[in-house]
C-alpha positions as CSV (number, residue, x, y, z in Angstrom):
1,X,108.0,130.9,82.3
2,X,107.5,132.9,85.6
3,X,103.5,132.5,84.9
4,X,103.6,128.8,84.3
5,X,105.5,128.0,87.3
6,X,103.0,130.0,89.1
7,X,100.1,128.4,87.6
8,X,101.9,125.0,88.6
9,X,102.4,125.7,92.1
10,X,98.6,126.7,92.3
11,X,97.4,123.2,90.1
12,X,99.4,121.3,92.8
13,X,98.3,123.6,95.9
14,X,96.2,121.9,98.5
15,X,94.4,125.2,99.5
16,X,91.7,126.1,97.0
17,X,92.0,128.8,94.4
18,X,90.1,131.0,92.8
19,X,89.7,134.2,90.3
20,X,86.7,135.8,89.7
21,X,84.5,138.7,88.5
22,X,81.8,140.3,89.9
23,X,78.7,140.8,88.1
24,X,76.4,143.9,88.7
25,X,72.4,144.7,88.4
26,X,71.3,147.5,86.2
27,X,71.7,149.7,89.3
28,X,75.7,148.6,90.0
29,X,74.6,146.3,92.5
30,X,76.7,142.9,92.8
31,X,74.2,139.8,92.4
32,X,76.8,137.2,91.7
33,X,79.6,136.7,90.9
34,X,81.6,134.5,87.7
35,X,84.8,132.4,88.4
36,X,87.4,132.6,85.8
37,X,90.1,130.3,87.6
38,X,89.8,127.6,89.5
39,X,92.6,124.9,90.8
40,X,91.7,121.4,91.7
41,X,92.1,121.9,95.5
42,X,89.2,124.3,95.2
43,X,86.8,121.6,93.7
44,X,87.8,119.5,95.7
45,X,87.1,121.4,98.4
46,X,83.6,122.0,97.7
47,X,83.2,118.2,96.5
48,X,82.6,119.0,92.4
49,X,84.0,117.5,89.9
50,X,87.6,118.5,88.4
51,X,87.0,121.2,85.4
52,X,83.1,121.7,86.5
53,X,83.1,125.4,88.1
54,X,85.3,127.6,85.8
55,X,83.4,129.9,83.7
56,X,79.9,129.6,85.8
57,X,78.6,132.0,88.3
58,X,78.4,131.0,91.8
59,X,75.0,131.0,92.4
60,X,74.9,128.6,89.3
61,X,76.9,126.1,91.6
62,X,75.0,127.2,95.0
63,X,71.5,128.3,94.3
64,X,70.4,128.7,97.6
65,X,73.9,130.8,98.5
66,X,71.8,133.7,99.3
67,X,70.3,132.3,102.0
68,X,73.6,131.5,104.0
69,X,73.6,134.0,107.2
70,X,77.6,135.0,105.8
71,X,77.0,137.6,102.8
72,X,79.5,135.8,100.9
73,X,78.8,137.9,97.2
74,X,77.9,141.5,99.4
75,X,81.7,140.5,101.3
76,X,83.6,139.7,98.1
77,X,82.3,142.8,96.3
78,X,83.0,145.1,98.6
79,X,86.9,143.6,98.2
80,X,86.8,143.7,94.6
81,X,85.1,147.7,94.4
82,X,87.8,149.3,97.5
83,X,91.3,147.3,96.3
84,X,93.7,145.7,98.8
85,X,93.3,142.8,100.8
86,X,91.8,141.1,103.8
87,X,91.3,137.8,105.7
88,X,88.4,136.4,107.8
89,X,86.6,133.4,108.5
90,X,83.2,132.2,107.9
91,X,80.9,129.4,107.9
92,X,79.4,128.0,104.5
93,X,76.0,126.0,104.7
94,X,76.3,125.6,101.0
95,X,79.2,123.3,101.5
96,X,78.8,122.5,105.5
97,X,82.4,123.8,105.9
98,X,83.9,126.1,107.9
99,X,87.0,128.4,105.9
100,X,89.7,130.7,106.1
101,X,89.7,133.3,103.2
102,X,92.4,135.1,101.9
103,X,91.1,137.5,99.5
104,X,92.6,140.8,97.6
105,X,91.7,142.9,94.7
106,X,94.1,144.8,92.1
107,X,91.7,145.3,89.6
108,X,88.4,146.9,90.6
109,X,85.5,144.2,89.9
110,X,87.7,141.3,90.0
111,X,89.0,139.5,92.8
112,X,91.3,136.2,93.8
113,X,90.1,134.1,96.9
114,X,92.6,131.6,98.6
115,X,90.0,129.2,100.6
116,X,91.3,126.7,103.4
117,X,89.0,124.4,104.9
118,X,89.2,124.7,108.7
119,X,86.0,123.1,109.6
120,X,88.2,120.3,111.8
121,X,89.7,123.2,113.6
122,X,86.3,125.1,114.4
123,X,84.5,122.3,115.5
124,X,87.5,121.0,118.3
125,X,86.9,124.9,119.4
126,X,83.0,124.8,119.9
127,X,83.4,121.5,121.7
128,X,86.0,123.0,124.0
129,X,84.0,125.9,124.3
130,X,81.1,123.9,125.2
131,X,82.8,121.4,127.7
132,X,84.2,124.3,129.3
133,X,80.7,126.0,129.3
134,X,79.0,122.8,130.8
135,X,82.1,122.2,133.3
136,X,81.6,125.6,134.7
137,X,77.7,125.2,134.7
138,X,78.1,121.7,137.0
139,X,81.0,123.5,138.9
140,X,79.1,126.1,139.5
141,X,75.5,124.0,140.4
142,X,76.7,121.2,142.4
143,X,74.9,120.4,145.2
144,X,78.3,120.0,147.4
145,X,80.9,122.3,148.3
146,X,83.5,121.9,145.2
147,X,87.0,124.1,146.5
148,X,90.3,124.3,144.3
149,X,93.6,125.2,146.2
150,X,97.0,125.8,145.4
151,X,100.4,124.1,146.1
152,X,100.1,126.2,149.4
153,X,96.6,125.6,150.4
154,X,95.4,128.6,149.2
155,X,92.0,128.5,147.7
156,X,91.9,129.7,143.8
157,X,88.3,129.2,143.1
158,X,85.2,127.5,144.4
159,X,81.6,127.3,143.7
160,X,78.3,128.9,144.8
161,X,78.0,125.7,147.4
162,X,81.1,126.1,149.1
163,X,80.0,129.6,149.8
164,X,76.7,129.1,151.4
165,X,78.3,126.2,153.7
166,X,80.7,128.9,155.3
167,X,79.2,132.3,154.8
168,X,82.1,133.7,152.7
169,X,81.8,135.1,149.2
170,X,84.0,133.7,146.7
171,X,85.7,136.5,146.8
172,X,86.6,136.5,150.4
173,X,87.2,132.9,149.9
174,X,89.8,133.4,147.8
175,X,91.8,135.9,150.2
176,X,91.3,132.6,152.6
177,X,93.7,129.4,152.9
178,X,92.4,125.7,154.3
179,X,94.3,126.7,157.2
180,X,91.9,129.6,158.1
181,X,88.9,127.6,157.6
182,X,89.9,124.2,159.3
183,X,90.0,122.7,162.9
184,X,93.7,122.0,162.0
185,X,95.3,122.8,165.9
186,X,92.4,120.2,166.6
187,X,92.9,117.7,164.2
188,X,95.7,115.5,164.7
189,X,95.7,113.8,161.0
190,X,95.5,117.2,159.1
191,X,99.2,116.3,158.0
192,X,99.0,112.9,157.6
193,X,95.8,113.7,155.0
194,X,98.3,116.0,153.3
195,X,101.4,113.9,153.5
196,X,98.3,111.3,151.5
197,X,97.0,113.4,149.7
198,X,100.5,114.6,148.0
199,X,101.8,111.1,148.1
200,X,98.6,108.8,146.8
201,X,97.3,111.6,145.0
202,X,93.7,111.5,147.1
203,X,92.1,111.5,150.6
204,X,88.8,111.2,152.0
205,X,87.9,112.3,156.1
206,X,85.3,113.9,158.2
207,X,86.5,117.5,159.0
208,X,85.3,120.1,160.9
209,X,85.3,123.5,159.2
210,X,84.8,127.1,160.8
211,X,82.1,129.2,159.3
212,X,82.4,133.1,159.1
213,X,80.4,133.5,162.0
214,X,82.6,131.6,164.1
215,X,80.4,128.4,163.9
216,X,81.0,124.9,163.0
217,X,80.1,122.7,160.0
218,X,80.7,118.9,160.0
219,X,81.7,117.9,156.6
220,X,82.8,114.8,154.2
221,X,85.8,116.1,152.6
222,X,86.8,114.0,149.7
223,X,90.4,116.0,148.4
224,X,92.2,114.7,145.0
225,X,95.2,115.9,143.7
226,X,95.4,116.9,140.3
227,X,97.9,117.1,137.4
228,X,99.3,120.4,137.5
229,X,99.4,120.3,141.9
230,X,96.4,121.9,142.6
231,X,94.0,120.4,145.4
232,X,90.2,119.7,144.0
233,X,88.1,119.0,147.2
234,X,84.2,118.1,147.2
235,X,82.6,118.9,150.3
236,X,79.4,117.5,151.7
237,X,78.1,118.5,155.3
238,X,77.0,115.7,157.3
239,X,76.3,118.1,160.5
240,X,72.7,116.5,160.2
241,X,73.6,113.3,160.4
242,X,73.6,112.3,163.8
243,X,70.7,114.0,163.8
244,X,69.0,112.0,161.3
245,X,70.2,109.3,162.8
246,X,68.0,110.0,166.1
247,X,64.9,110.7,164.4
248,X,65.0,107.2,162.6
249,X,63.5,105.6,165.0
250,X,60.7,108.0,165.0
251,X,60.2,108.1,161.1
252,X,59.5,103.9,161.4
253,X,56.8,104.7,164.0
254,X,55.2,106.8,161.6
255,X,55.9,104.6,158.9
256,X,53.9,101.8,160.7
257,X,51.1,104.1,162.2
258,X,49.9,106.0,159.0
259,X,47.0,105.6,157.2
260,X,48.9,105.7,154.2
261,X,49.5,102.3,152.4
262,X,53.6,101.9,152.0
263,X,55.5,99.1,150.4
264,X,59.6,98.6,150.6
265,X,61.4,96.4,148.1
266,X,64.9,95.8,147.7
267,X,66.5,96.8,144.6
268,X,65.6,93.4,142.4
269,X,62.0,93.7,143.8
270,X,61.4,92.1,147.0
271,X,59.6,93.2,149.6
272,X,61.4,93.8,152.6
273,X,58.6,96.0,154.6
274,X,55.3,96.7,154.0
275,X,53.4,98.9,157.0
276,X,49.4,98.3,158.5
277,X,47.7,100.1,156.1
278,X,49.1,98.5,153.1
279,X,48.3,94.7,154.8
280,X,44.6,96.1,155.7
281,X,44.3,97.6,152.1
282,X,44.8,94.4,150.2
283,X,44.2,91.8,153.1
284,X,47.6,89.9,153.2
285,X,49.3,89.5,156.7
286,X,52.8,90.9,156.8
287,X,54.2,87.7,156.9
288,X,52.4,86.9,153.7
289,X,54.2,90.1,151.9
290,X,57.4,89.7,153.1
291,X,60.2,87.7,150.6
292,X,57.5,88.3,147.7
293,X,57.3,90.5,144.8
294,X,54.5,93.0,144.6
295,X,53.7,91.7,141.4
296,X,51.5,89.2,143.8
297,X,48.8,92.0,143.2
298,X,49.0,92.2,139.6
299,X,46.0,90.9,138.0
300,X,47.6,89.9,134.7
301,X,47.8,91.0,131.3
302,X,44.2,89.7,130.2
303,X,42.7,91.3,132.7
304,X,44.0,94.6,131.8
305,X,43.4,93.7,128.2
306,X,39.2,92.9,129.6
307,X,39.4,96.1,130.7
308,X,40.4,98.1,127.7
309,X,44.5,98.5,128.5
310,X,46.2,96.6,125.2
311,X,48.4,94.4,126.0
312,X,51.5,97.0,124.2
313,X,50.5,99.6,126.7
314,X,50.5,96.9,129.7
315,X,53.9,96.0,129.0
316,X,55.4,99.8,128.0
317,X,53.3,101.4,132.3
318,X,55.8,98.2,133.5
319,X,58.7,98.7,131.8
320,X,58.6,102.6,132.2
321,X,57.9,101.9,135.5
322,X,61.2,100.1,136.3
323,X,62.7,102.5,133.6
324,X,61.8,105.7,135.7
325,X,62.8,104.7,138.8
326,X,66.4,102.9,137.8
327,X,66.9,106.4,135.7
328,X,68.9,108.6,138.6
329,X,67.6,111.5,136.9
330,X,64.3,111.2,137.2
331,X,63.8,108.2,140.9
332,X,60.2,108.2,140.2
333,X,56.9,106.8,138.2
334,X,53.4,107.8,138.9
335,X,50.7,106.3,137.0
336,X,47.5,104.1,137.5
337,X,47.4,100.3,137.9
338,X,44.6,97.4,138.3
339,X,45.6,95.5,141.3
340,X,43.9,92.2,142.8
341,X,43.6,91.6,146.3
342,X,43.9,88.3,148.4
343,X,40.2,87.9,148.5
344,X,40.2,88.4,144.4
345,X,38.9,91.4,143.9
346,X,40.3,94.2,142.3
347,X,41.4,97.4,143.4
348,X,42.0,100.5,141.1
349,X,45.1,102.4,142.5
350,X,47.1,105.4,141.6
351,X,51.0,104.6,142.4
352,X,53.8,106.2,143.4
353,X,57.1,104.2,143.5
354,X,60.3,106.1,144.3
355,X,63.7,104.9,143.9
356,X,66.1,105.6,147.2
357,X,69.6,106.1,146.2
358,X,72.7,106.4,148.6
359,X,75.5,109.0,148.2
360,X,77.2,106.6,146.0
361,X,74.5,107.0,143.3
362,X,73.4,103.4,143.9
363,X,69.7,101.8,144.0
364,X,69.3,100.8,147.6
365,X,65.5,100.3,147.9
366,X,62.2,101.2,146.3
367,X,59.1,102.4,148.1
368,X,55.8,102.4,146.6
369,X,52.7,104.1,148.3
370,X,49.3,103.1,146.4
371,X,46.4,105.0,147.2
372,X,42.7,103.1,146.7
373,X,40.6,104.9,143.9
374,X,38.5,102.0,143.0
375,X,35.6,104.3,144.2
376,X,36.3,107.4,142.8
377,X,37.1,105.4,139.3
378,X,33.6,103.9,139.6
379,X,31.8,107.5,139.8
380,X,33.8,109.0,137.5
381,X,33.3,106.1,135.2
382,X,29.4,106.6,136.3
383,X,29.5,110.2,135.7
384,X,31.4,109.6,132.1
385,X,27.9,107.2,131.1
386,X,25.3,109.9,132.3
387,X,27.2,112.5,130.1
388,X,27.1,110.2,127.1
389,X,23.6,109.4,127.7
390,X,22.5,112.6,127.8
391,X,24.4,113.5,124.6
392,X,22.4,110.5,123.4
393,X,19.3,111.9,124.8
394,X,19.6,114.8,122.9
395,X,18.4,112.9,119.7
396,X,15.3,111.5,121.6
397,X,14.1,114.8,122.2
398,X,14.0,115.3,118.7
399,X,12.8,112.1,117.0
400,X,10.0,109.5,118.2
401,X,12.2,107.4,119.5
402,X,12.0,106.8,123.2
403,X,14.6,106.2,126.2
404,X,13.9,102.7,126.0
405,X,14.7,102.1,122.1
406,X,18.2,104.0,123.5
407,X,18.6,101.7,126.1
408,X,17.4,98.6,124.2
409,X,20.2,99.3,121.3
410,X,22.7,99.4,123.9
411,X,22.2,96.2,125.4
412,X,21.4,94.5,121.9
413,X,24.7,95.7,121.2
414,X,26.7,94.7,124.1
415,X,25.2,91.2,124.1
416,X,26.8,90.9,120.3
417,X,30.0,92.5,120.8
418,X,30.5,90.2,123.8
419,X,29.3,87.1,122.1
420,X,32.0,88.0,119.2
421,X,34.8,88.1,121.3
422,X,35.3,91.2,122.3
423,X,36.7,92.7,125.8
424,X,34.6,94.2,128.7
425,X,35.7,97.9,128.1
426,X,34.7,97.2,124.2
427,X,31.4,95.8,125.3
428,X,31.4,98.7,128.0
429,X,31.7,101.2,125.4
430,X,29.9,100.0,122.6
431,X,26.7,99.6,125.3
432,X,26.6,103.7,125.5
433,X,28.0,105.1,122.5
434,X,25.3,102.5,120.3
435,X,22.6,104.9,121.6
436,X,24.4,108.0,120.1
437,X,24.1,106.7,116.8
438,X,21.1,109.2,115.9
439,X,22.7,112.5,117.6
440,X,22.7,114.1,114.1
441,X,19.6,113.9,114.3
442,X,19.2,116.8,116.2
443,X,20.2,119.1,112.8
444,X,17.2,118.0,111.0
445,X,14.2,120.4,110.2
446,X,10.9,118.6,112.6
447,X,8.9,118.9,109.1
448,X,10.9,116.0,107.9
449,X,12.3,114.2,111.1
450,X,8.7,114.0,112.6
451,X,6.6,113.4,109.1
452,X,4.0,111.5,109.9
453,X,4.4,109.3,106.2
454,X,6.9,107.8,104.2
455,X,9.6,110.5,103.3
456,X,10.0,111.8,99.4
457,X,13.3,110.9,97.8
458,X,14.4,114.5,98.2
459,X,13.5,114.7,102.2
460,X,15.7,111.7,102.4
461,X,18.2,112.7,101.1
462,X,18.2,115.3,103.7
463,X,17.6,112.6,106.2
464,X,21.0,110.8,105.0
465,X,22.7,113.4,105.8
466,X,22.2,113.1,109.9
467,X,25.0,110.7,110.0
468,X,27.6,112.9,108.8
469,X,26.1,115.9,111.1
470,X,26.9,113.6,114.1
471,X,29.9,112.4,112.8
472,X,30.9,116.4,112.6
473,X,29.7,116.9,116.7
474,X,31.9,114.3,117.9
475,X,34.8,113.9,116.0
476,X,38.4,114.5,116.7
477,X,38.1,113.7,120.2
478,X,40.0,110.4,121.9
479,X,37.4,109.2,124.1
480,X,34.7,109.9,121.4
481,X,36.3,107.8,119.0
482,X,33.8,104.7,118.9
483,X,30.9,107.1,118.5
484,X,31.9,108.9,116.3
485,X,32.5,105.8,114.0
486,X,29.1,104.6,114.9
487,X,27.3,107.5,114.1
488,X,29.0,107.8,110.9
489,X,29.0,104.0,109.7
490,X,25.6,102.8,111.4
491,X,23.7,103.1,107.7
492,X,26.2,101.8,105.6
493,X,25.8,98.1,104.2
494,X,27.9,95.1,104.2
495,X,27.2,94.4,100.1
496,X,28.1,98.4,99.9
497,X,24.5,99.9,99.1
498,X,24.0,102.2,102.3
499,X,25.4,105.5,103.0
500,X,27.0,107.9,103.5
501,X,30.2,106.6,101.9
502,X,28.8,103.2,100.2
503,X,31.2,101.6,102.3
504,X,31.5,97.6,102.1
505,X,32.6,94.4,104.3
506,X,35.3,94.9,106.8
507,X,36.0,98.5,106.1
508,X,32.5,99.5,108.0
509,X,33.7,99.9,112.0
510,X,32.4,96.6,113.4
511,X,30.7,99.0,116.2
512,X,28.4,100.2,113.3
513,X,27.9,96.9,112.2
514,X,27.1,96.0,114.9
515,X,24.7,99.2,116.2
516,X,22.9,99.2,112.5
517,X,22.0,95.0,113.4
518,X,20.6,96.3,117.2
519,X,18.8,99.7,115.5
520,X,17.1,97.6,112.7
521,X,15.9,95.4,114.8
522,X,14.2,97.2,117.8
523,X,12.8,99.6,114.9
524,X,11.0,96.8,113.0
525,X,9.8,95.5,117.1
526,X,8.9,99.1,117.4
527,X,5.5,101.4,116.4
528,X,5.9,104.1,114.3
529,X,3.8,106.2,112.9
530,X,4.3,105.1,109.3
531,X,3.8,101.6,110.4
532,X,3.1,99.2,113.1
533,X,5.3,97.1,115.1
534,X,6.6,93.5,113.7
535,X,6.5,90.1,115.9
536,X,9.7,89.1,117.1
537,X,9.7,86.6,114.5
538,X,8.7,88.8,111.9
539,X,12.1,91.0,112.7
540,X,14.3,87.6,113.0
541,X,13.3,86.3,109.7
542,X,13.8,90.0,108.4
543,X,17.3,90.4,109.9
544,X,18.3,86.5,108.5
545,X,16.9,87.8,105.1
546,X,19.9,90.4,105.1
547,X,22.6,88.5,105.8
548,X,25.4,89.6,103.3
549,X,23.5,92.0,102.2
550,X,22.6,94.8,104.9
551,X,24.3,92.8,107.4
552,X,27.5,91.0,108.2
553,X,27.1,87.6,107.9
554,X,29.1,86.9,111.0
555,X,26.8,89.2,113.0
556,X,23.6,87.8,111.8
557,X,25.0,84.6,113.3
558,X,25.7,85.7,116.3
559,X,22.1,87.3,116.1
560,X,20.3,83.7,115.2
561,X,22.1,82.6,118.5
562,X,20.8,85.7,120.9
563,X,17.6,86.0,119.3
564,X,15.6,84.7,122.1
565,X,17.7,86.9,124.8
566,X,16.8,89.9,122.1
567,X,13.0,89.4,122.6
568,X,13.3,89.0,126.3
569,X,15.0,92.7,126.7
570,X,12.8,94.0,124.4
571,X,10.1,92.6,126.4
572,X,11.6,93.9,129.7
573,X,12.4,97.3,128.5
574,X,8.9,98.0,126.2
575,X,8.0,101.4,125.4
């Protein structure tokens, strides 16, 4: 009778239950464990089903047990070997839960857990712990003065600030009162703050406060009185300000007389200064910039888009730019732009726009200080071709072809990809990576690459295989991206025939479509010495022939229409 009532109380318990055995290796080492009671609190617990764990071993339930930092079948064993009892707590990653066990041993090898779930419990703790770890850490790193008092004025704690503005340690602080630290015979509305202070529950004045070398410290004292009596004062020092105030004058002479470009907007945008350089730079009078919004210099969206900036990245340098500087974290952006000046012309600039903030945290102006690199972006976009040219180059030197076929496939090239559609930096681009198409050249053995006769089907095959050598120099890398297409693509076909990959249609680059229409072409115009050069016409006709078959259909189009511009460069540019 006695047992049932207990097994009753236990069925109807809402803490879990369990009685178990522990099961030993060959060398009496506990591996596992085998429950042999189970109530329903302790399934539900662990979210199985009622009647699913009695009778398995644990690790049958939690595989990956093992693998929890808490040695939960090492602990339990230990228990169930040395007798008696104990309690502890301990996380399970198995279940995600946090619990309180009660376990104890009478028999050796067996042992009864009582399990209460008290992940609610452990969780309020670490986030108490942690707010009070991250209070301490801002207390401690404010910027300001932060002192606590007493009912009597006597100061309890205060922070790493506080003891740099007067010179004390926070121990010696802590010896101190307000009294021994402020002006008080001086000030005639130190009790009236206090009589505030205790009655509204908060003050705010300008103090003077002694340091420990006997000199003074102008401060903003901003005192609030909290639950429990105490006094929780932020102090700022303001002993500057006046100063600051005099030298204004002297920081807008500078502001007008440097060779800087500045621009000041109010919060929404407007501009509310601009200085001499920044008029001269883009040729509007001051008058001119004054009430607008510097977006007056932007260009537009297409012609960032001409220019190889998509229109998703135009809008996200905008939009992090307002982000940046609206964040208080962060006040600032720096980043390139295109600007256009009165006369039209554009102006590459590299920005820097900073938000001012007052004390309050607020977004008073925004100051923006462009500096010109329209020049320095032209060489370095003039050094960028020379290095890609003489990667091309480095092909030439190898095969027959001359500087001129280079050159000639680059212009072929940019005169289709601008007649498709396509914007200046693609046409930019395609103009110098189209003469890399042959770098892989430069892997080939000279007894095949220079053979002065047609090539046997085996020294072709070796041949093929200088577009996936260039495809191997350049690859991986952003600004080599194009090219590296090209040189892989430039021999495959639009009806699928070429190589490497047999690829068809729209899934060859249109760059290699386009470079294997400007290569095929100048080689037919051009002498070789397995055969001599073709008319213009000759090549045209040729070229029109492979429409949908070696070429894109679209291209060849495009082709028909340039044909006469394509003889005149080839003309200008002959070997």
């Amino acid at each position: 009778m006695e047992n049932m009532h207990y097994r009753d109380i236990l069925s109807s318990s809402s803490f879990g239950y369990t009685w178990n055995e522990v099961i030993y290796n060959a060398k009496g080492t506990a591996v596992d464990y085998r429950y042999l009671e189970v109530n329903p609190a302790y399934e539900r617990l662990l979210g199985l089903p009622e009647g699913s764990v009695a009778g398995k071993r644990v690790l049958e339930i939690f595989p990956d047990l093992k693998e929890d930092s808490f040695d939960w079948i090492g602990t339990f064993a230990r228990i169930a070997d040395q007798g008696g009892s104990t309690e502890f707590e301990a996380w399970s990653a198995q279940a995600g839960k946090w619990f309180h066990m009660s376990v104890s041993s009478r028999q050796k090898g067996f042992f009864a857990a009582l399990s209460f779930d008290i992940t609610d419990t452990k969780t309020s703790e670490q986030r108490l712990l942690e707010s009070e770890r991250k209070n301490r850490y801002y207390f401690e790193n404010a910027p300001d003065g932060i002192f606590i008092t007493d009912g009597d004025l006597h100061y309890i704690d205060v922070n790493k600030a506080a003891c740099e503005m007067l010179g004390y340690t926070r121990e010696e602080l802590q010896n101190l009162s307000v009294k021994d630290v402020a002006d008080i015979p001086e000030n005639a509305g130190f009790k009236e703050n206090m009589q505030a202070l205790f009655v509204k529950g908060r003050f705010r004045t300008n103090d003077n406060l002694k340091r420990k070398d006997g000199s003074r410290v102008t401060v903003l004292l901003d005192s609030i009185l909290t639950s429990d009596r105490m006094t929780l004062t932020f102090c700022k020092d303001v002993t500057e300000r006046d100063r600051l105030e005099k030298e204004k004058n002297q920081y807008y002479s500078a502001f007008q007389t440097t060779p800087q470009p500045i621009v000041i907007t109010d919060p929404d945008g407007t501009i509310v200064s601009v200085n001499d350089a920044f008029t001269s730079m883009y040729g509007y009078s001051r008058t001119e910039m004054l009430g607008k919004n510097p977006r007056i210099l932007n260009p537009g969206k297409d012609v960032y888009e001409n220019l190889g900036v998509s229109v998703y990245e135009y809008e996200q340098r905008f939009s992090q730019l307002w982000a940046s500087i609206r964040d208080t974290a962060s006040r600032s952006w720096k980043g390139e732009l295109i600007n256009r000046r009165k006369n039209g012309s554009l102006v590459w600039v590299s920005l820097v726009v900073n938000g001012v903030y007052d004390v309050n945290g607020k977004l008073t102006s925004i100051v923006g200080l462009p500096i010109d690199m329209t020049v320095s972006h032209e060489l370095a976009e003039q050094s960028r071709i020379q290095l890609y040219q003489t990667i091309a180059d480095l092909a030439e030197l190898r095969d027959d072809d001359t500087g001129n076929h280079m050159k000639r496939v680059g212009l072929f090239a940019r005169l289709m990809a601008r007649e498709y559609g396509m914007n200046q930096k693609y046409c930019d681009d395609i103009e110098v990576f189209a003469p890399m198409h042959d770098i892989g050249k430069v892997g080939i053995l000279d007894s095949i690459l220079r053979a002065p006769r047609k090539l046997t089907n085996e020294e072709f095959e070796v041949m093929k295989t200088h577009t996936v050598l260039g495809h191997n120099i350049i690859k991986g890398k952003e600004e080599f991206e194009m090219a590296a297409a090209i040189t892989l693509c430039h021999h495959e076909k639009w009806d699928g025939s070429g190589y490497p990959s047999g690829l068809a249609g729209e899934d060859i680059p249109l760059s290699a479509r386009i470079t294997a229409l400007a290569d095929v072409y100048d080689a037919l115009r051009s002498k070789r010495p397995y055969k001599t050069p073709w008319t213009h016409e000759q090549a045209r006709e040729q070229i029109q022939a492979g429409s949908g078959t070696h070429f894109d259909p679209d291209l060849v189009r495009i082709f028909s229409r340039l044909h006469s511009r394509f003889e005149s460069v080839y003309g200008e540019l002959l070997d």
